[in-house]
C-alpha positions in Angstrom: 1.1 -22.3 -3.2 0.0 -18.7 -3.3 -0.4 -16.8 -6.5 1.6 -14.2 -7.5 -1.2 -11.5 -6.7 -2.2 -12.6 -3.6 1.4 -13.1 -2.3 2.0 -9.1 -3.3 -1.0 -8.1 -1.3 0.4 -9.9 1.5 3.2 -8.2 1.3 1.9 -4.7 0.8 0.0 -5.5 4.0 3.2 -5.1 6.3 3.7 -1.6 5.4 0.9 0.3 6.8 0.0 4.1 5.1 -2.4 5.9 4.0 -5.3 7.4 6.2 -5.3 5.8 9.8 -8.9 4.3 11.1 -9.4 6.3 14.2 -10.6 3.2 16.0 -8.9 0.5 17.1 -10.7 -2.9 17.3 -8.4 -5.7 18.0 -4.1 -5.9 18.5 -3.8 -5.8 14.6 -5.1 -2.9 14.7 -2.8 -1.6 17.6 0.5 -3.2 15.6 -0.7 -1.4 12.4 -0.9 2.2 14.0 2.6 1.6 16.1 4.0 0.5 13.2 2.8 3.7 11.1 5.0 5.8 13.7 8.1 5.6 11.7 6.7 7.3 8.5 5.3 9.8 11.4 8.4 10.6 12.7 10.1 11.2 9.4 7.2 13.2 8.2 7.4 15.3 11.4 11.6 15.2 11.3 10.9 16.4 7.2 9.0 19.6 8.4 10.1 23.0 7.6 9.0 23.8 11.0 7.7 22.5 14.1 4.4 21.0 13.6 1.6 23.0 16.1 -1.3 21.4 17.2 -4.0 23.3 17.9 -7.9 22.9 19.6 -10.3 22.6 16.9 -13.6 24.1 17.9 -15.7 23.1 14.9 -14.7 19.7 14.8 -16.2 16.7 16.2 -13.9 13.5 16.3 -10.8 13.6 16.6 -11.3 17.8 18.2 -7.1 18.1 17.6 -5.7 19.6 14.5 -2.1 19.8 12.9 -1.9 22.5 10.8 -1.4 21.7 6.9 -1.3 17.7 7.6 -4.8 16.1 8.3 -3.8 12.9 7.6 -0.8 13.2 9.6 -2.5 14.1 12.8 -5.5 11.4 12.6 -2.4 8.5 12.4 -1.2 10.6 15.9 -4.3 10.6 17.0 -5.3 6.9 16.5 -2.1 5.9 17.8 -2.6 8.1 21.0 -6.0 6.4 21.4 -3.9 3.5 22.6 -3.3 3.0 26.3 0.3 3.4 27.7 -0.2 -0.5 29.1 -0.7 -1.7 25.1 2.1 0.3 23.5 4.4 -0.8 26.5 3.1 -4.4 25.8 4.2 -4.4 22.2 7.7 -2.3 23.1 8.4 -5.6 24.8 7.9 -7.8 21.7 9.5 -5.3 19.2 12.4 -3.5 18.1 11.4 -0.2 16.6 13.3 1.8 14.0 15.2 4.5 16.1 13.1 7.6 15.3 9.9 5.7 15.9 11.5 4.6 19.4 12.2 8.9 20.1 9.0 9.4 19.3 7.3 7.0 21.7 9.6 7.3 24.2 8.5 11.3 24.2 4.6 10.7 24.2 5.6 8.4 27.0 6.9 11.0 29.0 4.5 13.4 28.1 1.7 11.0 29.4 0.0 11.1 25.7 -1.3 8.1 25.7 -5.3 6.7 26.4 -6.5 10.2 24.4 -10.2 10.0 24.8 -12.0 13.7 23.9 -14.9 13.0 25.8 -12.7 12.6 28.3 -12.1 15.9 28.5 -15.4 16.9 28.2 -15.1 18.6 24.9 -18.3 16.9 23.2 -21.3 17.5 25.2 -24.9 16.8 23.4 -22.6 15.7 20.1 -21.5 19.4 20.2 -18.3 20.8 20.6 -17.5 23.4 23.0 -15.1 25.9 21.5 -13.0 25.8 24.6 -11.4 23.0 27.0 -8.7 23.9 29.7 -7.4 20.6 29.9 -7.7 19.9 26.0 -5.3 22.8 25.6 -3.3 21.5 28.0 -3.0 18.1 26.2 -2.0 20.1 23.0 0.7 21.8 24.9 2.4 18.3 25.8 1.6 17.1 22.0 3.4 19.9 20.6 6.1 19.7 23.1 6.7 15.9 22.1 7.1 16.1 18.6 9.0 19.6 19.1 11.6 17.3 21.3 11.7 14.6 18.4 13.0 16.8 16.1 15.4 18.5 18.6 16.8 14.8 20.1 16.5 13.0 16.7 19.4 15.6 15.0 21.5 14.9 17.5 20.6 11.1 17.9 18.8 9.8 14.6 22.1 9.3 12.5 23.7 7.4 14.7 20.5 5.3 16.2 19.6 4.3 12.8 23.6 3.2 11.4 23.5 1.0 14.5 20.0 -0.3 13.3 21.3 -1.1 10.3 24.2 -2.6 10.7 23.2 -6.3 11.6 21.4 -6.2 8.0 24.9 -5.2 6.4 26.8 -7.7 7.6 24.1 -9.8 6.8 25.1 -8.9 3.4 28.5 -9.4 3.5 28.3 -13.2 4.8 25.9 -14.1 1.9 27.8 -12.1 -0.5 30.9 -14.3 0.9 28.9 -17.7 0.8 28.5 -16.9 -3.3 31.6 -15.9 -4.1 33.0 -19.0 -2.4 30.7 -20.6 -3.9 31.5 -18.9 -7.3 34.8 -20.2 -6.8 34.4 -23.6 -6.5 31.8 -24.7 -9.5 31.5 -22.3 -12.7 27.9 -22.2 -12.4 25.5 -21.8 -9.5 21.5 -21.8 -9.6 19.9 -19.6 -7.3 16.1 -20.8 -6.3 14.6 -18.2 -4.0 11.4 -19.6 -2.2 9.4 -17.7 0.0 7.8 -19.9 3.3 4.8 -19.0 4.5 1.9 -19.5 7.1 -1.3 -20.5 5.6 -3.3 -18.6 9.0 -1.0 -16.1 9.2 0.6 -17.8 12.6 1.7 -16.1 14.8 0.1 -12.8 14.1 -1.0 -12.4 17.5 1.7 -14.4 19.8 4.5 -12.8 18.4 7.2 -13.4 21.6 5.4 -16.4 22.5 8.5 -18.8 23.2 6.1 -21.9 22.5 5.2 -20.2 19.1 8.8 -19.2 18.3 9.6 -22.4 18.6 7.3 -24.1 16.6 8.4 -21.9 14.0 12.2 -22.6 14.4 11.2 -26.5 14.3 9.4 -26.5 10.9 12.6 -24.5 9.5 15.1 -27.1 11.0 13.1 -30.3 9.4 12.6 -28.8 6.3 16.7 -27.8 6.4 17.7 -31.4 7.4 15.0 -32.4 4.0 16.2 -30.1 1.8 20.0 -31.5 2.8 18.8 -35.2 2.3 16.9 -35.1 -0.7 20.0 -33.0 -2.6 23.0 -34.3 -0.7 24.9 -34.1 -3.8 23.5 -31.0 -5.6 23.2 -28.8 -2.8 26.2 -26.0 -1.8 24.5 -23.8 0.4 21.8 -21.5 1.7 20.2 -18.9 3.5 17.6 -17.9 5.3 15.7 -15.0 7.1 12.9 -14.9 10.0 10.6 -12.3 9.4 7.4 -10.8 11.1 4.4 -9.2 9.1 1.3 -8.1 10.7 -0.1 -9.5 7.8 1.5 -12.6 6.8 3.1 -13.4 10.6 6.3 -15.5 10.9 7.6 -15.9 7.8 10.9 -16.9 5.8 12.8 -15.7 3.2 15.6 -18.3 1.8 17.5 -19.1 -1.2 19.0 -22.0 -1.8 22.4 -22.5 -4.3 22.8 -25.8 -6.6 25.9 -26.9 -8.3 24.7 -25.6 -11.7 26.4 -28.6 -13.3 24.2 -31.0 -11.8 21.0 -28.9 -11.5 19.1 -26.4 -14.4 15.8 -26.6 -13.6 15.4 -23.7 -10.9 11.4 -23.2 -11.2 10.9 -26.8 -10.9 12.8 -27.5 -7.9 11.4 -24.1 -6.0 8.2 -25.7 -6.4 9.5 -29.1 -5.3 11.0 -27.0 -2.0 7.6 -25.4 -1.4 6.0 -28.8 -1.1 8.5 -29.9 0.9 7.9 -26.9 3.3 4.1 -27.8 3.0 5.1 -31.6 4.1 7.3 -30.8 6.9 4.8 -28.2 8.1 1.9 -30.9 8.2 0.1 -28.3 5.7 0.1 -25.6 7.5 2.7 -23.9 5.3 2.4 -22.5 2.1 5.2 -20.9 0.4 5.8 -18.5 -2.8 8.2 -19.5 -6.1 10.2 -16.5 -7.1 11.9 -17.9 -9.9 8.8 -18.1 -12.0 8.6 -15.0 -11.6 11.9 -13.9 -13.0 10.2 -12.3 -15.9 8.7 -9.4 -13.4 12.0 -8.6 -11.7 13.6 -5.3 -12.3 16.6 -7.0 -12.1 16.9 -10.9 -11.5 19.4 -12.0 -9.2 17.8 -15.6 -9.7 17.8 -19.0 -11.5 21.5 -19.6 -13.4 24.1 -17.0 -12.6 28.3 -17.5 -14.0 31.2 -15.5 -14.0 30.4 -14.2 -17.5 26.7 -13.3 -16.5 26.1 -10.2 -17.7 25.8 -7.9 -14.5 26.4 -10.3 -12.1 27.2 -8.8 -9.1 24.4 -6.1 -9.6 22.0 -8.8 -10.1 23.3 -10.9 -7.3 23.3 -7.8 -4.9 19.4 -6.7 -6.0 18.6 -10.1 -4.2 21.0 -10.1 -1.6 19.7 -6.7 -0.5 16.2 -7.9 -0.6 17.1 -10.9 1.6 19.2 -9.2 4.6 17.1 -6.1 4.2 16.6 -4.1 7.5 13.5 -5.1 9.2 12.5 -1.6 10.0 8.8 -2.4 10.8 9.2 -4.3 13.8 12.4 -6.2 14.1 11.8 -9.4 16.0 12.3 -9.4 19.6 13.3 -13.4 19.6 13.9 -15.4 22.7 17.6 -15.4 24.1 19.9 -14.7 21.7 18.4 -16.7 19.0 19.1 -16.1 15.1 16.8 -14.2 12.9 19.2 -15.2 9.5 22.3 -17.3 8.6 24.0 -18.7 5.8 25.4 -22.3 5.6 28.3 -23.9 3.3 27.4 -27.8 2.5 30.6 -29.8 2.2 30.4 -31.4 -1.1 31.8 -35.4 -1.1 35.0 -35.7 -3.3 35.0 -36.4 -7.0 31.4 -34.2 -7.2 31.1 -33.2 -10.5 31.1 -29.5 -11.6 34.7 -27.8 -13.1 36.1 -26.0 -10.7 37.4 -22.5 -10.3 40.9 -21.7 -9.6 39.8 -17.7 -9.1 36.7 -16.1 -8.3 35.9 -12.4 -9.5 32.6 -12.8 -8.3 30.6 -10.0 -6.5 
């Protein structure tokens, strides 16, 4: 099981900022600067004006400047170091967010990609000449791609991103549905949220690999069809999300709901599920407890929740919203038309015990 430090360092790890390395060593690498383009476009989109970039001739490595933004440019630059064959490579085994997707699509067609200085024989002796013909001419293009991202993305943005989007809200609105159905059967339900995990991070570098997909699909369907065995009588329903990280790989979200009558002991069992997980995945799993965490939520939308919970539906929806989130940093490109998240109902056998609801004012 991971500890509650190391599992928010994992986390922070699939949302890249900061200053970008201006070399890239291995695919991580190249998955960490592509991912960095949606923060690049916003920044760009946020802009006052157009962003110029300019020749730099005091400068050594990288010898383009953006005016009032270093940082900004060296996360262009490293991500222009890229060849068009790698960022075409990984358009095929992501879905971008929408304004990142406009602006690769324009450095694309601007032939941006593979930016080597030397190249343009700028550096000569590890001096830089104060002029380049063909440097200039690769700032024209430059400025003339980020110029169109902010021209196409007021036009196409709002739209691009609501349709984005709108798989994660009706997400939402099928596990709001599973609780308040489930609100309306039994008077108290107890929410376990466990996170599942890859010990090796698997599937950090195969991501569309069918084989790997499905070995990942195959660990969640045993540990389902365990989970459904072992509390036959306790268990009312799920749900559960497939998730990519560049830091964490595949990876699952789920919460699980237990007829509260029969069931109190939520950190208990969420450990009991993550060894479970670790079973069924022959070890190679590990998995995080959220409920014992509770005390370190903002707002808990965990452990026992009733009808006369105090905030209920704003505690339910702070975890619902976590769970159907929009993947915005690479949405998973799975094989066919495969599920990334569902929610299931678990028929309960007559005379289960529980007192039953005749109306639900759930969320």
């Amino acid at each position: 099981m991971l500890n509650h430090q190391d599992y928010f360092l994992l986390s922070t790890q699939d949302h890249p900022g900061g200053e970008a390395s201006l070399e890239l060593n291995n695919s991580t690498d190249a998955i960490a600067s592509i991912f960095s383009m949606e923060d690049v476009a916003k920044r760009i989109i946020a802009m006052s004006s157009d962003p110029y970039f300019i020749v730099d001739p005091n400068r050594g490595n990288p010898v383009i400047i953006l005016h009032s933004d270093r940082v900004l440019c060296e996360k262009i630059i490293c991500f222009l170091r890229l060849s068009e064959n790698e960022v075409r490579e990984l358009s095929e085994r992501y879905k971008f967010h929408p304004l990142a997707r406009i602006l690769i699509n324009a450095f694309l067609d601007e032939d941006l990609f593979g930016f080597d200085e030397y190249h343009f024989d700028v550096v000569m002796n590890g001096l830089v000449r104060g002029y380049s013909a063909g440097m200039n001419n690769y700032c024209s293009r430059l400025n003339k791609a980020v110029s169109g991202l902010r021209k196409v993305s007021s036009i196409e943005g709002g739209d691009l991103s609501r349709n984005f989007v709108r798989s994660a809200q009706q997400n939402l609105k099928s596990l709001k549905e599973l609780f308040n159905n489930l609100l309306s059967i039994r008077s108290k339900i107890l929410a376990v949220r466990v996170d599942l995990l890859y010990r090796d991070a698997f599937g950090v570098e195969e991501l569309g690999s069918e084989e790997i997909y499905q070995q990942v699909r195959s660990d969640r369907e045993n540990f389902i069809a365990e989970i459904r065995k072992i509390y036959c009588d306790g268990l009312m329903g799920y749900a559960w999300k497939l998730e990519y990280g560049r830091g964490r790989g595949y990876h699952y979200h789920t919460v699980f709901f237990f007829d509260g009558a029969l069931h109190q002991q939520d950190i208990k069992i969420g450990m009991q599920l993550g060894n479970i997980w670790i079973k069924q995945t022959e070890s190679r799993g590990t998995f995080h407890n959220c409920n014992a965490y509770k005390e370190q939520y903002l707002i808990c939308g965990v452990g026992m929740l009733t009808h006369s919970t105090p905030d209920l539906s704003e505690r339910f929806d702070a975890m619902a919203n976590y769970l159907t989130k929009s993947d915005f940093h690479g949405r998973l490109r799975l094989p066919g038309r495969q599920r990334s998240f569902q929610t299931s109902f678990c028929k309960k056998k007559k005379g289960t015990r529980g007192r039953p609801r005749l109306n639900s004012n759930a969320t």
